[in-house]
C-alpha positions in Angstrom: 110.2 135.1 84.0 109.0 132.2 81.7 111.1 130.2 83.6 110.2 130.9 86.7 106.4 130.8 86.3 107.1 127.4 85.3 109.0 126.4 88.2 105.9 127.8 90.0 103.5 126.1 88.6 105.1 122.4 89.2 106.1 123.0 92.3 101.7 123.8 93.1 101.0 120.7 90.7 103.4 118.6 93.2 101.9 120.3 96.3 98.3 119.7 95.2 99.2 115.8 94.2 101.0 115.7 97.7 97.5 117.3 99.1 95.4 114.7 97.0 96.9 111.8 99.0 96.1 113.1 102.0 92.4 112.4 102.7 93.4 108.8 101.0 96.2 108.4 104.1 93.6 109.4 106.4 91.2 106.9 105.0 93.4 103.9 104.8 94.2 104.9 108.9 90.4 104.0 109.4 90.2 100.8 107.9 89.7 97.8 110.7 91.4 95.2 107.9 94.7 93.6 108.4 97.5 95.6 106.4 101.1 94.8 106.4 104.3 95.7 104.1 106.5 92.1 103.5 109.8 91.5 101.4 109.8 89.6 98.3 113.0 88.6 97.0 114.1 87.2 94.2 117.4 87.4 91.4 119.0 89.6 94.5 116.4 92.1 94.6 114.2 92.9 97.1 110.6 94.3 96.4 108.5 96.1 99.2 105.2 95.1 99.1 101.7 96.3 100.7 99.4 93.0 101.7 95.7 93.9 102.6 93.5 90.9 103.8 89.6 91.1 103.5 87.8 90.2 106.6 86.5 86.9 105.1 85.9 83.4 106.8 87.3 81.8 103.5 90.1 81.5 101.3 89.3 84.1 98.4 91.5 85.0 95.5 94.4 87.7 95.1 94.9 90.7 93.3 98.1 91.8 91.9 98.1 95.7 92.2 100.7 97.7 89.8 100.7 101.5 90.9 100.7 104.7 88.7 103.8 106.7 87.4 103.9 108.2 90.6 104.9 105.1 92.2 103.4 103.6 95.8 101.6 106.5 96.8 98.9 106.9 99.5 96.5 106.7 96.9 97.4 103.3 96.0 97.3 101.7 99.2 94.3 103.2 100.1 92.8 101.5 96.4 94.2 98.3 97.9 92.7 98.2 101.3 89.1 98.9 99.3 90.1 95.8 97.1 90.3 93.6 100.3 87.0 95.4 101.1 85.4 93.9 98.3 86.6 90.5 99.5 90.0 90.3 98.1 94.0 89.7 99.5 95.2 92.7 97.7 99.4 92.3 97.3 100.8 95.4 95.7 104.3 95.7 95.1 106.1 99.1 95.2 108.6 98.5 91.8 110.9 101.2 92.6 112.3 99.0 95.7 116.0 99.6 95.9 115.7 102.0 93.1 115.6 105.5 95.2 118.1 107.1 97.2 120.3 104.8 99.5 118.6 101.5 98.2 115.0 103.2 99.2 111.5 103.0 97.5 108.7 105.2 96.5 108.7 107.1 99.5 112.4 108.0 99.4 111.9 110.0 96.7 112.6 114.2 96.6 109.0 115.3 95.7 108.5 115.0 92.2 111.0 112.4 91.1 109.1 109.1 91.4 107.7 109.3 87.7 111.3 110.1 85.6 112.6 107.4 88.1 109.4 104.9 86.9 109.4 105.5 83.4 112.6 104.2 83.4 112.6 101.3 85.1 113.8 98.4 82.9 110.8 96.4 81.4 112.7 93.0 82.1 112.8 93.9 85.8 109.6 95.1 86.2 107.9 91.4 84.5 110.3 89.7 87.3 109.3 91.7 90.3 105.6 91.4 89.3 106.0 87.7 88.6 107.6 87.1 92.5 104.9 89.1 94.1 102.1 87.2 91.9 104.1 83.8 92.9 103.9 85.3 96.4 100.4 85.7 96.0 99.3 82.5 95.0 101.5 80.8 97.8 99.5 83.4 100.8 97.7 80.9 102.9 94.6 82.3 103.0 94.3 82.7 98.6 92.5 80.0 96.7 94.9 80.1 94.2 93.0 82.5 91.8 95.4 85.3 90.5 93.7 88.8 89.3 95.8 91.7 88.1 94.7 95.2 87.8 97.0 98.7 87.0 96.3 102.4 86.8 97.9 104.9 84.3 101.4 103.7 83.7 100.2 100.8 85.8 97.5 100.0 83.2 100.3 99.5 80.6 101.9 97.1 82.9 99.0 95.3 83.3 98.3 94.7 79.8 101.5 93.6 79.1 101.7 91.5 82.0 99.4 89.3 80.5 101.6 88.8 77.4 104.1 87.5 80.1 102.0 85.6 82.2 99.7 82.7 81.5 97.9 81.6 85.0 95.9 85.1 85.1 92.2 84.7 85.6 91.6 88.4 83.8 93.9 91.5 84.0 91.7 95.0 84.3 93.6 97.8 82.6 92.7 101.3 83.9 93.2 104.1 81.2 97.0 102.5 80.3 98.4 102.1 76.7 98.5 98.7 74.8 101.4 96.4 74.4 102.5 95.8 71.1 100.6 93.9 68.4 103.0 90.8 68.2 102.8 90.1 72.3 99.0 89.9 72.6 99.5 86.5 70.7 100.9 85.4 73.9 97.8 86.4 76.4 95.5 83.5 77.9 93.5 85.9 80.2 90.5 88.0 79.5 91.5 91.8 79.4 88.9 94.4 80.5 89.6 98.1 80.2 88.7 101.5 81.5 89.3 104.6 79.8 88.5 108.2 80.3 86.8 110.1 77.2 88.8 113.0 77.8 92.3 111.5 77.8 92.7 111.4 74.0 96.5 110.8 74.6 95.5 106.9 75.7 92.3 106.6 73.6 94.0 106.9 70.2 95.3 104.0 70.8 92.6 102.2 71.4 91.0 101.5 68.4 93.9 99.2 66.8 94.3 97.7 70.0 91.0 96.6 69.8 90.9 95.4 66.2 94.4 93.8 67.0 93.1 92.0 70.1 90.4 90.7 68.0 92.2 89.4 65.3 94.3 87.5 67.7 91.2 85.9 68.9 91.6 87.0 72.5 89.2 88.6 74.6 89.2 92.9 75.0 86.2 94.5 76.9 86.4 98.1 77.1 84.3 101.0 78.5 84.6 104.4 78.0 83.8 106.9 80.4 83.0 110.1 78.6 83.5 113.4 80.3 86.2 111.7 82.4 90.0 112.7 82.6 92.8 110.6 82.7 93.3 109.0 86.8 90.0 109.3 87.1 89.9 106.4 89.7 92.0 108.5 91.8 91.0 111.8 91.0 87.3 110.9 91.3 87.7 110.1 95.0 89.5 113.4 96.0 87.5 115.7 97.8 87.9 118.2 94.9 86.5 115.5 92.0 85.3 117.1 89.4 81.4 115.6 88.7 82.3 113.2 85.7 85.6 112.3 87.5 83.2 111.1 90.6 80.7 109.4 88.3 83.2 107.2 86.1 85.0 106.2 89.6 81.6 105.2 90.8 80.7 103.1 87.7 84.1 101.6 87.1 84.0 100.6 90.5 81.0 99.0 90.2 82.0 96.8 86.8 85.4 95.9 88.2 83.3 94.3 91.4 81.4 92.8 88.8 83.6 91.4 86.8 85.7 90.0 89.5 82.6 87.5 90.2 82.2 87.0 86.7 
């Protein structure tokens, strides 16, 4: 009986996740801006990426987008076409390319196996596939050569430690993602700016020595914390269900990521 109530109740969690990106597929089907899914290869893989130009009469920089455990969802692309909103060429690679059933992606997926299958990918080839689809980035036409990254929950972690791997970053935005470990953040050059939910207590006990750590490295490590929040609240605060403090910290994170992007 245990067993089956169980079952139950991840098979509604999976249906109400599959529900949540939804109204975010509808949105992005709205949007006027050029989107467009391109191949990036490199060492023999190929990586399946979503591209989303702003509407702007000048060259403007990139954004490298690294997705959540649940891999390149709905959700995601729908966060990247409101990055080229904000005046951005938004280029986010789907890192289980090739990885899914028959060679597929995210997509290709049975319901409920993108995050075992993500949080296992190998750390060496997750650095390379983000490095060729930030050297992609840089080499888009229409980018002036400024490179922003910025990841959500597992993505967040990938995001920090991408900027122990790479040095031409102009600031890397961590949503609510853990730390990398104390001996790498020697190695970051870029600014690192977090968001963090005060109800996700499983990511903010780690914040405190990553912040002490950051600072004794000498680098810099601007967080915000937004109480009342849960963890994904960036998603789960646009859903039409968001709970209030979801839909506030969404709101206000928004707002200082725009920000900082002009800082």
């Amino acid at each position: 009986m245990k067993r089956l109530t169980l079952i139950s109740l991840l098979i509604l969690c999976a249906a109400q996740f599959a529900s949540a990106q939804d109204w975010a597929r509808a949105t992005l089907e709205k949007s006027s801006r050029h989107r467009e899914w391109v191949t990036i290869k490199h060492d023999g893989r190929s990586v399946e990426t979503f591209v989303v130009y702003p509407e702007s009469k000048g060259k403007t920089p990139a954004v490298l987008i690294i997705h959540e455990i649940f891999g390149m969802t709905d959700w995601v692309q729908d966060l990247a076409d409101q990055v080229a909103a904000a005046g951005y060429i938004a280029v986010a690679p789907d890192l289980l390319s090739g990885m899914g059933p028959n060679g597929g992606r995210s997509r290709d997926f049975a319901e409920g196996k993108t995050m075992e299958a993500v949080s296992h990918l190998n750390p060496d080839q997750v650095t390379a596939d983000l490095n060729a689809a930030a050297d992609y980035a840089l080499k888009i036409p229409a980018s002036n050569g400024k490179l922003f990254v910025g990841g959500f929950c597992w993505g967040g972690g990938q995001t920090f430690r991408f900027a122990t791997n790479r040095a031409d970053l102009a600031a890397a935005f961590v949503f609510y993602g853990p730390p990398p470990d104390k001996d790498a953040m020697a190695r970051i050059k870029a600014p690192v700016y977090g968001f963090y939910a005060g109800n996700d207590a499983r990511i903010g006990a780690m914040i405190p020595d990553a912040v002490a750590q950051m600072k004794a490295a000498g680098k810099t490590y601007d967080i915000v914390t937004y109480e009342g929040a849960g963890h994904g609240f960036m998603r789960s605060g646009e859903a039409p269900d968001a709970k209030d403090a979801d839909k506030k910290a969404r709101a206000e994170a928004w707002s200082r990521w725009k920000s900082l992007f002009n800082k």
